[in-house]
N, C-alpha and C positions, 0 to 999 in steps of 0.2 A: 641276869637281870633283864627283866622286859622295861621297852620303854616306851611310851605314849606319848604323839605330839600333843600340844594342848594350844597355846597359840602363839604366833610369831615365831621364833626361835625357841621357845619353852618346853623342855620336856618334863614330864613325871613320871615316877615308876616307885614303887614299896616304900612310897612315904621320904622319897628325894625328889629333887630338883634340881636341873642342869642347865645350863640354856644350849648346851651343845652334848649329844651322846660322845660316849667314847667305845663304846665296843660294837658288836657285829651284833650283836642284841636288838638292834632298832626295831620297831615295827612299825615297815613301813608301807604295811597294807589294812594296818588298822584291824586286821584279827585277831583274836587271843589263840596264841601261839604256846599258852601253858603246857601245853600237851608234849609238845615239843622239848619241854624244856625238864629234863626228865633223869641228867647226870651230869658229871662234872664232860667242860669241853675239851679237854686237855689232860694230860696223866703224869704231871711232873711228881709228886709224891709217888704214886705208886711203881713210876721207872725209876727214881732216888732209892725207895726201898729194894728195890728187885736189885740194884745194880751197888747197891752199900755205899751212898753219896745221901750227904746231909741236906739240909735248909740250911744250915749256915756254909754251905759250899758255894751258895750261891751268891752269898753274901763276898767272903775272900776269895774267892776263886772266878768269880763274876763281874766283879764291885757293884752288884744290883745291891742299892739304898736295902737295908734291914726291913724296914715295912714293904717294900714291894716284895722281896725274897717271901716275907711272911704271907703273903697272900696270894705269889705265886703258887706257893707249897699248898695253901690251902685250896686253891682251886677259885678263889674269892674275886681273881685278877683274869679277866677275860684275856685272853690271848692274843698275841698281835706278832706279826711276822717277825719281827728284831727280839723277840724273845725265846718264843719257836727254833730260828735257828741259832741261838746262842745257846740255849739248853740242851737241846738236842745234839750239839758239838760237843758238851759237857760230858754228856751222855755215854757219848759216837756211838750215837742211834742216827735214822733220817728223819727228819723235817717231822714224815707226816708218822710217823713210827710213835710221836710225840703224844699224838692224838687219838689215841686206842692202846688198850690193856695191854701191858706187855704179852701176857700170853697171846694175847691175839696177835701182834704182829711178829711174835715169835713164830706162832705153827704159820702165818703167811710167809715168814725166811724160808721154811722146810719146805712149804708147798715149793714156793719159786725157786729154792737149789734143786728138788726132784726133778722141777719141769725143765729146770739148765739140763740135767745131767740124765735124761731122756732125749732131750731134742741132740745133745752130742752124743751121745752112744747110738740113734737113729741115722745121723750126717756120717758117724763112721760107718755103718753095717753097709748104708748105700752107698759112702764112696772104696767099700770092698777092703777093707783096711781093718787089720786086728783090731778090737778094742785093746786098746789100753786097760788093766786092772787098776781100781782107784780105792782109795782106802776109803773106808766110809761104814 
């Protein structure tokens, strides 16, 4: 949700009214930022489906209030750090793993164990030392 100052403490944005924003949505440079605004900012559903963890997990297993789980889930609840890393522990995903498709920070694990297990089998060969065979 974009939000526009209008005057004093007043914002508007899609036919509400706040006198104070609450998400990272502000605009506070007065562009239209629509372009921008182009997918969900966060992947609680779609890592609940990948990982077979419900909306209502979030509810008993969370004690996140029924309508906020529900709008977590939907994507409807802008994100805010106390939520992020509650979910994400739900998960046991990280933080930011939270925040892009699971495939995506899936093949980013694989890139960064290759580059682990490059850069030690590199630290062996030069300190003259068998590698070790590792399963994989």
């Amino acid at each position: 949700m974009m939000w526009t100052k209008t005057q004093g403490a007043e914002f508007t944005g899609r036919g509400a009214t706040a006198t104070k924003p609450w998400s990272h949505h502000v605009d506070m440079d007065g562009e239209d930022d629509s372009a921008l605004d182009d997918g969900p900012d966060w992947y609680v559903r779609e890592w609940g489906d990948r990982l077979g963890k419900k909306q209502a997990g979030l509810v008993s297993e969370l004690n996140i209030h029924k309508n906020t789980a529900h709008r977590l889930w939907t994507g409807k609840q802008p994100y805010r750090r106390d939520f992020v890393n509650a979910i994400s522990r739900w998960f046991n995903i990280e933080p930011y793993e939270l925040l892009m498709p699971p495939d995506e920070a899936i093949a980013l694990r694989r890139i960064r164990e290759t580059a682990m297990q490059i850069a030690a089998d590199e630290r062996e060969r030069l300190s003259g030392e068998t590698p070790v065979k590792r399963a994989g």
